[in-house]
PDBQT receptor file of N, H, CA, C and O in Angstrom, charges set to zero:
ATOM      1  N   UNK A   1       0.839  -1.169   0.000  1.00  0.00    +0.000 N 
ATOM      2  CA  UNK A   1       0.000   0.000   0.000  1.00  0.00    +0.000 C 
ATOM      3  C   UNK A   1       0.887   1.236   0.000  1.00  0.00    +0.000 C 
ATOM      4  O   UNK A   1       1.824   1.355   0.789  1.00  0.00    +0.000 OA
ATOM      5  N   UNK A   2       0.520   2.278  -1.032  1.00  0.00    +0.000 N 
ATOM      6  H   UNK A   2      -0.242   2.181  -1.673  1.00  0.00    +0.000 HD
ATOM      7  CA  UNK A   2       1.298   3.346  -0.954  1.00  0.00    +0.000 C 
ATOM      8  C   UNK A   2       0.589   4.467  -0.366  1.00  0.00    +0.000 C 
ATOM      9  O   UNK A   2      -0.542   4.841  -0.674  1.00  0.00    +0.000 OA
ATOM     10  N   UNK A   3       1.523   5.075   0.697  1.00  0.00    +0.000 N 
ATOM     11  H   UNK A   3       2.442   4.771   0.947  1.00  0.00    +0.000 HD
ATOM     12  CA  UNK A   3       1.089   6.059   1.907  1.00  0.00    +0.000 C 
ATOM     13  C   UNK A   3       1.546   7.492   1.487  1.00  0.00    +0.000 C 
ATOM     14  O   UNK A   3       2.775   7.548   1.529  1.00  0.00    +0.000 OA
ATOM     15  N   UNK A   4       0.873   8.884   1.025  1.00  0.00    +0.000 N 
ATOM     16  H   UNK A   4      -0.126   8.839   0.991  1.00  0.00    +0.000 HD
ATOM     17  CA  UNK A   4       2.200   9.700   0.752  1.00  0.00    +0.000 C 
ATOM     18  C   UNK A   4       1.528  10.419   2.184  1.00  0.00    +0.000 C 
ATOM     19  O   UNK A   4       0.413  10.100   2.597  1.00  0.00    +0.000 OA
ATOM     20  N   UNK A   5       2.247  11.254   2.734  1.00  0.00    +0.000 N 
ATOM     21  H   UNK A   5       3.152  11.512   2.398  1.00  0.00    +0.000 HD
ATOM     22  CA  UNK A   5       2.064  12.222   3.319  1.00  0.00    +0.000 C 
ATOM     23  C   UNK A   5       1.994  13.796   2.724  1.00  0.00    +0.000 C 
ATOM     24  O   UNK A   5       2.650  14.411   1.883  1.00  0.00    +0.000 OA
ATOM     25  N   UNK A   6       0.944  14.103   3.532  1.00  0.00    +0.000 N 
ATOM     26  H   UNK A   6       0.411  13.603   4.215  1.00  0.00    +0.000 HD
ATOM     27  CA  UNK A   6       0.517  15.535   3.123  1.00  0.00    +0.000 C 
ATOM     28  C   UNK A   6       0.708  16.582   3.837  1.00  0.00    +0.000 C 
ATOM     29  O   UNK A   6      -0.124  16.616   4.744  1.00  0.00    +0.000 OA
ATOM     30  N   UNK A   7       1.426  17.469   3.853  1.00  0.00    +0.000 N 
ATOM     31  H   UNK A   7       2.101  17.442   3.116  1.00  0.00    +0.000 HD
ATOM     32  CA  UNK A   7       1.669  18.564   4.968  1.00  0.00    +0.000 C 
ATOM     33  C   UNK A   7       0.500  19.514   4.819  1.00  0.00    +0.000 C 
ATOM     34  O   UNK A   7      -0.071  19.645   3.736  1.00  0.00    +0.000 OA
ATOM     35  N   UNK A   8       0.032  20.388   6.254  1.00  0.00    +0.000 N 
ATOM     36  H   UNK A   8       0.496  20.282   7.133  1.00  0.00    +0.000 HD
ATOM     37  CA  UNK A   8      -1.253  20.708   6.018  1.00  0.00    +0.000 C 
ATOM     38  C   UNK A   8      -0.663  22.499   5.133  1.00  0.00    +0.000 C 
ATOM     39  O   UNK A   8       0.247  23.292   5.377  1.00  0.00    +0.000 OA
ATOM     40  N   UNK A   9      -1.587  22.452   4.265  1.00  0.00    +0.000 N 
ATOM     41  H   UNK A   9      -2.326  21.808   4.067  1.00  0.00    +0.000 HD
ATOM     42  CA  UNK A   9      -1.369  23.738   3.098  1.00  0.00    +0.000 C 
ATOM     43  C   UNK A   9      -0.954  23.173   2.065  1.00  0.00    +0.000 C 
ATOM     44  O   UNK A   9      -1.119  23.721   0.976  1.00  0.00    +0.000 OA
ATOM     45  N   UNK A  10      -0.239  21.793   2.184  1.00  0.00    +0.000 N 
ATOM     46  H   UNK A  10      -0.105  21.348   3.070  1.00  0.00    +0.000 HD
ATOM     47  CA  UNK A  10       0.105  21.412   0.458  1.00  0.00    +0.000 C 
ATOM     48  C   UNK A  10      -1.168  20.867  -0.366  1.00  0.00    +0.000 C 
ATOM     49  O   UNK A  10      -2.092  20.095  -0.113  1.00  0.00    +0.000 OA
ATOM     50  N   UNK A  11      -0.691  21.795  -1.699  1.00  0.00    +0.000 N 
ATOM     51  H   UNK A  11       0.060  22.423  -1.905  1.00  0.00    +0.000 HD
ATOM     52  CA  UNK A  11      -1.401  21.072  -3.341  1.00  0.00    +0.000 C 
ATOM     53  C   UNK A  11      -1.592  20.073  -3.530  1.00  0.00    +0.000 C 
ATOM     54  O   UNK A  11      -0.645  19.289  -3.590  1.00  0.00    +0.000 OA
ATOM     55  N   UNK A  12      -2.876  19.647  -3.706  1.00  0.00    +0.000 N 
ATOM     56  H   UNK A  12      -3.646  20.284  -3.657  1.00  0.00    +0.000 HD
ATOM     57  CA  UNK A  12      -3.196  18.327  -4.070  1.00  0.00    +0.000 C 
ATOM     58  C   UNK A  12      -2.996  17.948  -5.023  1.00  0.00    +0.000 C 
ATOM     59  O   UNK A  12      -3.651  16.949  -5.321  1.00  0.00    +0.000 OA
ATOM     60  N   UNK A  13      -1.829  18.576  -6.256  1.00  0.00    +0.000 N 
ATOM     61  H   UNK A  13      -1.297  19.388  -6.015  1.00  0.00    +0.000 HD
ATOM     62  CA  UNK A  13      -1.836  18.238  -7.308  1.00  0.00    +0.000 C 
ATOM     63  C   UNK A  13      -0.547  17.609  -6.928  1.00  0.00    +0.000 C 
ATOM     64  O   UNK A  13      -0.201  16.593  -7.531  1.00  0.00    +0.000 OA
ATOM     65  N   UNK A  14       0.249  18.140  -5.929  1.00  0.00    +0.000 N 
ATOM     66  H   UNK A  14      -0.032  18.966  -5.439  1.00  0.00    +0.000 HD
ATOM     67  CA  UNK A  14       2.125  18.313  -5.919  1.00  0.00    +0.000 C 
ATOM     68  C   UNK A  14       1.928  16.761  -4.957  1.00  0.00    +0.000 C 
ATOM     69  O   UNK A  14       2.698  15.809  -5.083  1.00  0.00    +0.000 OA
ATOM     70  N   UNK A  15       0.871  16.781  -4.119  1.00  0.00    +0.000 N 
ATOM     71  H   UNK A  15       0.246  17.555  -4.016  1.00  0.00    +0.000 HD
ATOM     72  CA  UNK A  15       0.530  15.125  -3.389  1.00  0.00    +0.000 C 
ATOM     73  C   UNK A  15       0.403  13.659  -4.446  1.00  0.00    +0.000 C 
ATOM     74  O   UNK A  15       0.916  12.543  -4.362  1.00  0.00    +0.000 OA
ATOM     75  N   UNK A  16      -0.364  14.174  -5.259  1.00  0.00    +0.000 N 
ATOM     76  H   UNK A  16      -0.781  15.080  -5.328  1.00  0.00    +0.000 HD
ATOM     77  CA  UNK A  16      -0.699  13.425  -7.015  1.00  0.00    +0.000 C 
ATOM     78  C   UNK A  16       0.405  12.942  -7.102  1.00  0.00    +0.000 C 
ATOM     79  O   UNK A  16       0.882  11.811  -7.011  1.00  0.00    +0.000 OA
ATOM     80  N   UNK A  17       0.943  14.422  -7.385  1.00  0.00    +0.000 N 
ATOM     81  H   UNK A  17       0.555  15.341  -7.459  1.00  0.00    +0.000 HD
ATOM     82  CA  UNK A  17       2.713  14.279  -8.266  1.00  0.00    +0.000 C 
ATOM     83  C   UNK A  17       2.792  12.618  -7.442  1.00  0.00    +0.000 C 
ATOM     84  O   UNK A  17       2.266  11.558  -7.783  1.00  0.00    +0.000 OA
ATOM     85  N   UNK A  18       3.569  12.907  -6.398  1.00  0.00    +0.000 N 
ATOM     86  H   UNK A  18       3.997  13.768  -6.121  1.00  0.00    +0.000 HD
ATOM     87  CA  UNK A  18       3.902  12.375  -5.580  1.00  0.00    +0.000 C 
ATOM     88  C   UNK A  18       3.742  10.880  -5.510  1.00  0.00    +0.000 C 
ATOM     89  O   UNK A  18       4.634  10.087  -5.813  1.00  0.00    +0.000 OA
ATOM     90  N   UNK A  19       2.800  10.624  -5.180  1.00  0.00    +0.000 N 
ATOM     91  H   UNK A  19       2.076  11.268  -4.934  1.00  0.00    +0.000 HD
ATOM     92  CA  UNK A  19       1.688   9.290  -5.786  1.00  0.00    +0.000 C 
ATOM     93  C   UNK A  19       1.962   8.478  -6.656  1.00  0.00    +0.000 C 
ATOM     94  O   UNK A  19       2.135   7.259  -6.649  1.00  0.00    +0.000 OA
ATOM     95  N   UNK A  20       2.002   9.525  -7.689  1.00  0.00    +0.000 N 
ATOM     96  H   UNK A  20       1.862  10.515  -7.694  1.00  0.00    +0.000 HD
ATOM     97  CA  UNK A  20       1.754   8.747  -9.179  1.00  0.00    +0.000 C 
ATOM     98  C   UNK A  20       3.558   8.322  -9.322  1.00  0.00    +0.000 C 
ATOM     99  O   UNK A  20       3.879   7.311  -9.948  1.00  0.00    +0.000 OA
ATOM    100  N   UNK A  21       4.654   9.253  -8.646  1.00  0.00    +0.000 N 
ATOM    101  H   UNK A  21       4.393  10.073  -8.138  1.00  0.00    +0.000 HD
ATOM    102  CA  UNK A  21       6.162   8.579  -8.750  1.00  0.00    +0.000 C 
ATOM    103  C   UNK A  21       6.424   7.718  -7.885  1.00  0.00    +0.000 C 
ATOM    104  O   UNK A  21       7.586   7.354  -8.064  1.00  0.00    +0.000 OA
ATOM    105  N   UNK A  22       5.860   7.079  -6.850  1.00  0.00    +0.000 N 
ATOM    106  H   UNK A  22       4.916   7.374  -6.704  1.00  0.00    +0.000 HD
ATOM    107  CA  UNK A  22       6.025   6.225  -5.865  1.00  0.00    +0.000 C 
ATOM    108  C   UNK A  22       5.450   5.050  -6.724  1.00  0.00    +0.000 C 
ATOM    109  O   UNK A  22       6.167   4.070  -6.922  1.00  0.00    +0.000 OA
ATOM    110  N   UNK A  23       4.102   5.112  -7.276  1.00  0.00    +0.000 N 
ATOM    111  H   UNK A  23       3.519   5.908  -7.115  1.00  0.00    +0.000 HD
ATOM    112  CA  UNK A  23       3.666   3.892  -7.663  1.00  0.00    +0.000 C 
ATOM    113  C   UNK A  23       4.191   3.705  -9.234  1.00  0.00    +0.000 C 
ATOM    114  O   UNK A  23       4.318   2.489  -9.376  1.00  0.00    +0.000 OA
ATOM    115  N   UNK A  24       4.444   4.176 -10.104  1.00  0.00    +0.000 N 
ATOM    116  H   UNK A  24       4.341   5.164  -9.989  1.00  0.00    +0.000 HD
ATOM    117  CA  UNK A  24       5.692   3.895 -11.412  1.00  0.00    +0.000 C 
ATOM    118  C   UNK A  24       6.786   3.297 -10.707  1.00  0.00    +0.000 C 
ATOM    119  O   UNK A  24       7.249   2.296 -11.254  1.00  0.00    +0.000 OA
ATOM    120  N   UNK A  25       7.430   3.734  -9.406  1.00  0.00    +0.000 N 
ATOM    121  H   UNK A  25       7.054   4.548  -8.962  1.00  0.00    +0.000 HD
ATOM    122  CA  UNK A  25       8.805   2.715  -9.252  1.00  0.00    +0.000 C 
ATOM    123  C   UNK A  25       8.682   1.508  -8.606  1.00  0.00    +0.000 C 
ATOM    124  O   UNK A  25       9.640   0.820  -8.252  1.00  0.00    +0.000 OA
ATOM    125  N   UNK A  26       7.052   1.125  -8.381  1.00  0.00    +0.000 N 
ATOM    126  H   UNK A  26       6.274   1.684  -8.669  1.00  0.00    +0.000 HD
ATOM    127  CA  UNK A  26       6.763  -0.325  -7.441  1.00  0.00    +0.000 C 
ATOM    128  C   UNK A  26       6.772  -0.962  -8.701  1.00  0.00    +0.000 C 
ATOM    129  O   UNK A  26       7.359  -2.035  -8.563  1.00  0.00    +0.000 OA
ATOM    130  N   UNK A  27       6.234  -0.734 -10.359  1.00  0.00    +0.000 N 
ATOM    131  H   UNK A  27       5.757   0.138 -10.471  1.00  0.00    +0.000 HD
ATOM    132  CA  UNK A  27       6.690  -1.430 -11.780  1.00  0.00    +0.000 C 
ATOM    133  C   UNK A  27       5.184  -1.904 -11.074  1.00  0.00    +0.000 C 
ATOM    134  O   UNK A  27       5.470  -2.965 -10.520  1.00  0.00    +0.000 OA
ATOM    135  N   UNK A  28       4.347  -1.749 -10.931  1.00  0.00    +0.000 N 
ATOM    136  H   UNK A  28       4.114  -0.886 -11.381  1.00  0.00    +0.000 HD
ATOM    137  CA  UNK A  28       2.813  -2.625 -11.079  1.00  0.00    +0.000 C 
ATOM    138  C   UNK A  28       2.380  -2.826 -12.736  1.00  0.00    +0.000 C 
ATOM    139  O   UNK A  28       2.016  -3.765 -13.444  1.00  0.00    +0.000 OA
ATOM    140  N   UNK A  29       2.629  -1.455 -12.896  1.00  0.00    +0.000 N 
ATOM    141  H   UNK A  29       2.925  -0.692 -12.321  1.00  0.00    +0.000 HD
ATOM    142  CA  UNK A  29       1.522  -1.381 -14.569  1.00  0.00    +0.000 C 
ATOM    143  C   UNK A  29       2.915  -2.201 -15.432  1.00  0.00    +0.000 C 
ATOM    144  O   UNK A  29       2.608  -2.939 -16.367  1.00  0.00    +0.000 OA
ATOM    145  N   UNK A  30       4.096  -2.071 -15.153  1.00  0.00    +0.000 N 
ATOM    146  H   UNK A  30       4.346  -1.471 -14.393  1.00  0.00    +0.000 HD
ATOM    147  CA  UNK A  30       5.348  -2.601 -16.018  1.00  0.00    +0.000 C 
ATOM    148  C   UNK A  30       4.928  -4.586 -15.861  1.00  0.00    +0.000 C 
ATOM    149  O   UNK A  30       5.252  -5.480 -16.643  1.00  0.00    +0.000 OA
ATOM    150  N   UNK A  31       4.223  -4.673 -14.718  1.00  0.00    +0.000 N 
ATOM    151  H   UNK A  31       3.960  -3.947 -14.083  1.00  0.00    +0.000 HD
ATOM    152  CA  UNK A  31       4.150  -6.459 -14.835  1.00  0.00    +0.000 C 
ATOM    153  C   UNK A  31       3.082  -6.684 -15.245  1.00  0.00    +0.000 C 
ATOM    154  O   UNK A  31       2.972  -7.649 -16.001  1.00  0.00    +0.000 OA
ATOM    155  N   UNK A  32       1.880  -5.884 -14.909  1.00  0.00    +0.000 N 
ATOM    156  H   UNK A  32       1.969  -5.100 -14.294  1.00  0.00    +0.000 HD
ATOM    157  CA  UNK A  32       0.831  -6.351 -15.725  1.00  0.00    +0.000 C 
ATOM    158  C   UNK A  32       0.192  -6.273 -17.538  1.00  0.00    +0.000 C 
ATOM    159  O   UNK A  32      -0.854  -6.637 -18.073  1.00  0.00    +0.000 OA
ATOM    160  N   UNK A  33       1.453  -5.603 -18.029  1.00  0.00    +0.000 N 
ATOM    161  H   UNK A  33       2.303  -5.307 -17.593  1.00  0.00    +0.000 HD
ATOM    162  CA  UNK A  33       1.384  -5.354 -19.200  1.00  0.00    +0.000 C 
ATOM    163  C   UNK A  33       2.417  -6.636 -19.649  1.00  0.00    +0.000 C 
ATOM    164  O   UNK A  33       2.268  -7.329 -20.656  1.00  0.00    +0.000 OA
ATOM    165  N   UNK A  34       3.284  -6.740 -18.840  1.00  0.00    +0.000 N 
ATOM    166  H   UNK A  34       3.405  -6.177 -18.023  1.00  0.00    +0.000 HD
ATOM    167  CA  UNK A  34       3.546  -8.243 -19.125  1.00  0.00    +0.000 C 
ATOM    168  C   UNK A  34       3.515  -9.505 -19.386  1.00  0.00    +0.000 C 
ATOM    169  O   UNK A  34       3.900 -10.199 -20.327  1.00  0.00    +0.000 OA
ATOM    170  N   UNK A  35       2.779  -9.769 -17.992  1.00  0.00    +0.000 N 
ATOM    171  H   UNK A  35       2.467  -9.205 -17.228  1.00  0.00    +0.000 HD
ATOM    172  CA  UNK A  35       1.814 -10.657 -17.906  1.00  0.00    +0.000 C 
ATOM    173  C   UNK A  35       0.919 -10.935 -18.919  1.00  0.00    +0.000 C 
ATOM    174  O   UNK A  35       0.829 -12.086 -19.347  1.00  0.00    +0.000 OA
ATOM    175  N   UNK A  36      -0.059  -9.631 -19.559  1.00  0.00    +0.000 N 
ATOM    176  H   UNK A  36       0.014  -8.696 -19.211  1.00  0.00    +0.000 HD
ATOM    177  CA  UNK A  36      -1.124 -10.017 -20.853  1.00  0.00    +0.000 C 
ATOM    178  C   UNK A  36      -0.646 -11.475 -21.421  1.00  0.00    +0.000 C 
ATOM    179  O   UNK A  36      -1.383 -12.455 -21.311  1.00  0.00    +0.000 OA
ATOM    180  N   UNK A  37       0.668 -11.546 -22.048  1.00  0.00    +0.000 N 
ATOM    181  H   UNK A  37       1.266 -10.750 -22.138  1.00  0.00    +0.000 HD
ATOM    182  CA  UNK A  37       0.611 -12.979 -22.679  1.00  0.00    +0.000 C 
ATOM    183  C   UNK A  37       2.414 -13.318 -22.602  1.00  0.00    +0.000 C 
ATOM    184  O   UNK A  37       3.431 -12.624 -22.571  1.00  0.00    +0.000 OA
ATOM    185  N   UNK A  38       2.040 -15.044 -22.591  1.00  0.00    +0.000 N 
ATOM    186  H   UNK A  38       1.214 -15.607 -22.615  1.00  0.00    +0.000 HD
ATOM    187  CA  UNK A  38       3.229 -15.356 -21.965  1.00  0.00    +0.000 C 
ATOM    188  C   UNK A  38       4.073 -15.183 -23.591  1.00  0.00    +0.000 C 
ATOM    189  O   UNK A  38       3.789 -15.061 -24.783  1.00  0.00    +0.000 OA
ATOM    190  N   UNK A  39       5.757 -15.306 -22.313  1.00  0.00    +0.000 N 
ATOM    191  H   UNK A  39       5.987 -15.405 -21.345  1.00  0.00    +0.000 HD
ATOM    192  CA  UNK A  39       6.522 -15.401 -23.332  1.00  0.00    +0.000 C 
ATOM    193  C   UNK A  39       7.518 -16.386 -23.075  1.00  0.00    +0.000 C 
ATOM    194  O   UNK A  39       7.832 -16.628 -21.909  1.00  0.00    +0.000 OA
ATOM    195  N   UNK A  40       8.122 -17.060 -24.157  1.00  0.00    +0.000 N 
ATOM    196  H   UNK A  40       7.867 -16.863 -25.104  1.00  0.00    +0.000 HD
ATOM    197  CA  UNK A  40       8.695 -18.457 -23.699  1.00  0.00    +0.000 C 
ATOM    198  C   UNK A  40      10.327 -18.029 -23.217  1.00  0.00    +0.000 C 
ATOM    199  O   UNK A  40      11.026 -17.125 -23.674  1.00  0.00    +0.000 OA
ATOM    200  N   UNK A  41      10.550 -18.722 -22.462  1.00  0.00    +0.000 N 
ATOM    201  H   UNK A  41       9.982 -19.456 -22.091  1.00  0.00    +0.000 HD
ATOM    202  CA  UNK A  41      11.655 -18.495 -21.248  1.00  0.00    +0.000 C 
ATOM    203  C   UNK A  41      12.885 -17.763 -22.725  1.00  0.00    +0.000 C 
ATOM    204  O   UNK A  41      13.521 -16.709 -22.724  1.00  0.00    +0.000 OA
ATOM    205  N   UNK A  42      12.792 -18.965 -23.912  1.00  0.00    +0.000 N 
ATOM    206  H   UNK A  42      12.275 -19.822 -23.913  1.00  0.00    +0.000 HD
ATOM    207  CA  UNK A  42      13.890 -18.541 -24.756  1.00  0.00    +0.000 C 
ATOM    208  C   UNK A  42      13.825 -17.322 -25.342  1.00  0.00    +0.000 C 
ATOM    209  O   UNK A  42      14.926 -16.797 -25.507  1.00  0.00    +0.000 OA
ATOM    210  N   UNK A  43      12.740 -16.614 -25.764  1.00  0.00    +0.000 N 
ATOM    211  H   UNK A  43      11.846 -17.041 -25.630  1.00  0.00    +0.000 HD
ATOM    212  CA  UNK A  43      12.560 -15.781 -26.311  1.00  0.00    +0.000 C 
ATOM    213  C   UNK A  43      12.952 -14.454 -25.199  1.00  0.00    +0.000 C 
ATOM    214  O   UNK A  43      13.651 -13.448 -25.327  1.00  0.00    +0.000 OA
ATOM    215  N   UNK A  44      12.487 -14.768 -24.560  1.00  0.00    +0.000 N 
ATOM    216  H   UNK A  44      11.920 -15.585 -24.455  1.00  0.00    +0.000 HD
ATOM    217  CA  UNK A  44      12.828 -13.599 -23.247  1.00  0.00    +0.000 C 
ATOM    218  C   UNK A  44      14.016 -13.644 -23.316  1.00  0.00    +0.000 C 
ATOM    219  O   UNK A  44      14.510 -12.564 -23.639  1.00  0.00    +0.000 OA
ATOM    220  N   UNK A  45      15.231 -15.037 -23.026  1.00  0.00    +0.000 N 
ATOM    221  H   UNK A  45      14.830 -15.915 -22.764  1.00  0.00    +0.000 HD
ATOM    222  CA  UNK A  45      16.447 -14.588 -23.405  1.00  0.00    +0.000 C 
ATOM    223  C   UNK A  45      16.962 -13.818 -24.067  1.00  0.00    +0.000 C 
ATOM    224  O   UNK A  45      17.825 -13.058 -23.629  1.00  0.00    +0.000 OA
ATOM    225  N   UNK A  46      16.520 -13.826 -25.404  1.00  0.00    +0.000 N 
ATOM    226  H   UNK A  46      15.818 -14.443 -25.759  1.00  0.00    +0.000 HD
ATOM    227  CA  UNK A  46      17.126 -13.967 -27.153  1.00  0.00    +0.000 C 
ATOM    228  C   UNK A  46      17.021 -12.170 -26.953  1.00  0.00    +0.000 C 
ATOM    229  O   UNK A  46      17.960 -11.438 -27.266  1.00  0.00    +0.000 OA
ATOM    230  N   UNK A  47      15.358 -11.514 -26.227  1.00  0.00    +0.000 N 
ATOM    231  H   UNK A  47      14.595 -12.108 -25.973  1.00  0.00    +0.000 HD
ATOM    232  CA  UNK A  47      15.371 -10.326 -26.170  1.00  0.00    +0.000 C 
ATOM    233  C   UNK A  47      16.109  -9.592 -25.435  1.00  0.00    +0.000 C 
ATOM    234  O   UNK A  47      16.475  -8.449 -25.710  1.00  0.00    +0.000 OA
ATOM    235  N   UNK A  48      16.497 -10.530 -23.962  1.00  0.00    +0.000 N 
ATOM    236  H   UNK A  48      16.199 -11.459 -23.739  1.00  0.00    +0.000 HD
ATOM    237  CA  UNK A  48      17.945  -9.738 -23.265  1.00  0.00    +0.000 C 
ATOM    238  C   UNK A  48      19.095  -9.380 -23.922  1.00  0.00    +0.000 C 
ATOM    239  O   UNK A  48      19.454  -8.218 -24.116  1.00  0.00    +0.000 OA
ATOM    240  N   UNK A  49      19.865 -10.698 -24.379  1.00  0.00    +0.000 N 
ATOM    241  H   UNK A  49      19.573 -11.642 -24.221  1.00  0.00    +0.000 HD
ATOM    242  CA  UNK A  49      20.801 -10.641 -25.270  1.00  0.00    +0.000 C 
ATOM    243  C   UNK A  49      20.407  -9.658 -26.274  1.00  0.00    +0.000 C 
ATOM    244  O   UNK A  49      21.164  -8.721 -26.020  1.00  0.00    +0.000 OA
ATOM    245  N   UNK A  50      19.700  -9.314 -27.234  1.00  0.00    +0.000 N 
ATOM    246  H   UNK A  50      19.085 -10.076 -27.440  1.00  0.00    +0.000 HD
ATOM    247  CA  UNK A  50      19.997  -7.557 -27.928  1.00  0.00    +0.000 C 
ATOM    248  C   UNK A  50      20.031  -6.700 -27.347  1.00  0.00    +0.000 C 
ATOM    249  O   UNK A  50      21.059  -6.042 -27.500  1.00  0.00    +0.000 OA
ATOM    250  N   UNK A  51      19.173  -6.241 -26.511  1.00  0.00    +0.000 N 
ATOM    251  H   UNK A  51      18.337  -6.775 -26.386  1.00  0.00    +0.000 HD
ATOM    252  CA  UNK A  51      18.903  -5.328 -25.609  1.00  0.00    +0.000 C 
ATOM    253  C   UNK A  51      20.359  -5.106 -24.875  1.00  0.00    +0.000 C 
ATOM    254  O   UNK A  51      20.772  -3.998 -24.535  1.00  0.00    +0.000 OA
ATOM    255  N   UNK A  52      20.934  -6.110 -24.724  1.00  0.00    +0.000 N 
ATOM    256  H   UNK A  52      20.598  -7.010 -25.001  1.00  0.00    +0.000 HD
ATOM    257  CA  UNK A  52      22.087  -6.490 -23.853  1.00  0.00    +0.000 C 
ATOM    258  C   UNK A  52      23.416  -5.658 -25.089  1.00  0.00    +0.000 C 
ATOM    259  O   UNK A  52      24.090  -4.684 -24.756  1.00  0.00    +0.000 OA
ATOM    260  N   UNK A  53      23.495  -6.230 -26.246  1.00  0.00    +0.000 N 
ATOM    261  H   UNK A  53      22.947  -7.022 -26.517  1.00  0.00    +0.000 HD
ATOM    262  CA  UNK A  53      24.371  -5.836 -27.592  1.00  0.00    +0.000 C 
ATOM    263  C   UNK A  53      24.009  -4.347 -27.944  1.00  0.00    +0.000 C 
ATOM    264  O   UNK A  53      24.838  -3.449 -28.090  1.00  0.00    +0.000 OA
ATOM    265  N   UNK A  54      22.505  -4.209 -28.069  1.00  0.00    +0.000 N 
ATOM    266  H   UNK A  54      21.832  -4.939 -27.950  1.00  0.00    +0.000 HD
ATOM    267  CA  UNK A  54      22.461  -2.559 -27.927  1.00  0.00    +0.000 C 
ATOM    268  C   UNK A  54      23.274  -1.677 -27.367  1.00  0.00    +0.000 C 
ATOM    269  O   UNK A  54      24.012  -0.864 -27.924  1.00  0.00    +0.000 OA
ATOM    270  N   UNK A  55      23.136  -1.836 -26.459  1.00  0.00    +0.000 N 
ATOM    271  H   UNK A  55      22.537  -2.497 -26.007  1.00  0.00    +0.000 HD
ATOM    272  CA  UNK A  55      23.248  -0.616 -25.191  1.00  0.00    +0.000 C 
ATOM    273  C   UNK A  55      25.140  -0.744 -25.216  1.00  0.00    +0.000 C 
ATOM    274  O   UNK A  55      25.869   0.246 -25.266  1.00  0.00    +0.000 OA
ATOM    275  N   UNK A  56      25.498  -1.784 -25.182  1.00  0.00    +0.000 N 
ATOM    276  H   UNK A  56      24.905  -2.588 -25.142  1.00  0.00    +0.000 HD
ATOM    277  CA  UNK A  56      26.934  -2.246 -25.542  1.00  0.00    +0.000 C 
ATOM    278  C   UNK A  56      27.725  -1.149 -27.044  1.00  0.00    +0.000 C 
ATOM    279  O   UNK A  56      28.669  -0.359 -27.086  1.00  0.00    +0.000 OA
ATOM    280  N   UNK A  57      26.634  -1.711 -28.177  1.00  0.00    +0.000 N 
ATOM    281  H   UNK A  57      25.868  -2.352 -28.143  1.00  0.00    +0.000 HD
ATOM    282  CA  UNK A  57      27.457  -0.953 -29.310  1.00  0.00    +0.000 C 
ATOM    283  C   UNK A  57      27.424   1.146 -29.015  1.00  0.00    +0.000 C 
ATOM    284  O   UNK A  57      28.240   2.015 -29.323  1.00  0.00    +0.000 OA
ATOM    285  N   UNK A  58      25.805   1.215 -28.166  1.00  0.00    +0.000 N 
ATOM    286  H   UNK A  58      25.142   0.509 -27.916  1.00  0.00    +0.000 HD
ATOM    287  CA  UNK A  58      25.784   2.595 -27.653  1.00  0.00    +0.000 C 
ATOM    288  C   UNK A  58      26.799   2.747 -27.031  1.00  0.00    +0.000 C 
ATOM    289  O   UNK A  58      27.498   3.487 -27.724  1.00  0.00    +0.000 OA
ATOM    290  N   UNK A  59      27.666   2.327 -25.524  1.00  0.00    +0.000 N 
ATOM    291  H   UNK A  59      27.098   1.726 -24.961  1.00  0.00    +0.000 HD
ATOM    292  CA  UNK A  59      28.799   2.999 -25.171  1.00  0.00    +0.000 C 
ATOM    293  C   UNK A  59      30.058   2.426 -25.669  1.00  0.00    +0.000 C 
ATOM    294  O   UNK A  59      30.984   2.294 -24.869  1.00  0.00    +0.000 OA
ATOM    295  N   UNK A  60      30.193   2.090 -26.822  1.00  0.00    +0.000 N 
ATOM    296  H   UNK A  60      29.440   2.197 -27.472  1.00  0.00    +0.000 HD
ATOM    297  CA  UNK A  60      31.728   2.129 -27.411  1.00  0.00    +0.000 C 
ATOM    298  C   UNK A  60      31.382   2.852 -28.274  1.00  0.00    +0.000 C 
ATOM    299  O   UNK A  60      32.334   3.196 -28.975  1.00  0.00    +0.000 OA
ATOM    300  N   UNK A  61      30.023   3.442 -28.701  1.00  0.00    +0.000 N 
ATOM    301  H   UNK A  61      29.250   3.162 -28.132  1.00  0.00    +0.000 HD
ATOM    302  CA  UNK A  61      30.432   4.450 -29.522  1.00  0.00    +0.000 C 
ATOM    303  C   UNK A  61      30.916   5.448 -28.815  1.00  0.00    +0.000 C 
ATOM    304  O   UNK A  61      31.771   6.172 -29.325  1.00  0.00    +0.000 OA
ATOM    305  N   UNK A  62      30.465   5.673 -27.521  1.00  0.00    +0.000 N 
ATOM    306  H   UNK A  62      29.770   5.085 -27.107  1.00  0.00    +0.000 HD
ATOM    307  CA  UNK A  62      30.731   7.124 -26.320  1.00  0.00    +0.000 C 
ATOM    308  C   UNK A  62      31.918   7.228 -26.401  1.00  0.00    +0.000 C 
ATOM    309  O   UNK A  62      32.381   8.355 -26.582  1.00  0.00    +0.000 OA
ATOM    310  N   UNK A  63      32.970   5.867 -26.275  1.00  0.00    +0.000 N 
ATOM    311  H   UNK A  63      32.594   4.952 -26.129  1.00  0.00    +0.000 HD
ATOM    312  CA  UNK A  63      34.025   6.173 -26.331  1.00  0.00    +0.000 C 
ATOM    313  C   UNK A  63      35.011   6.191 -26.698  1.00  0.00    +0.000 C 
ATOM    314  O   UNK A  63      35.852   6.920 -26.171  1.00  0.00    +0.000 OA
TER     315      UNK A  63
């Protein structure tokens, strides 16, 4: 359960704020969009491994 605290005089928008960045870093909506449909253990690999070569060819280009 996510709790924010509210100091008395604060914006209920800046409390929102607040809210809505606590519950993006618990990843709820990131697993249940997941979840929708399975994916087979290999394939999940196969997608690390690029993802993995990506980000790799990105910092040797940096440097």
């Amino acid at each position: 359960m996510i709790i924010v605290p509210i100091k008395d005089g604060e914006n209920i928008d800046r409390a929102l704020k607040k809210f809505k960045r606590k519950f993006e870093k618990t990843g709820v909506i990131r697993e249940l969009r997941s979840r929708q449909a399975y994916v087979k253990p290999s394939v999940r690999r196969r997608e690390e491994i690029k993802k993995a070569i990506y980000i790799q060819k990105l910092q040797q280009r940096e440097d």
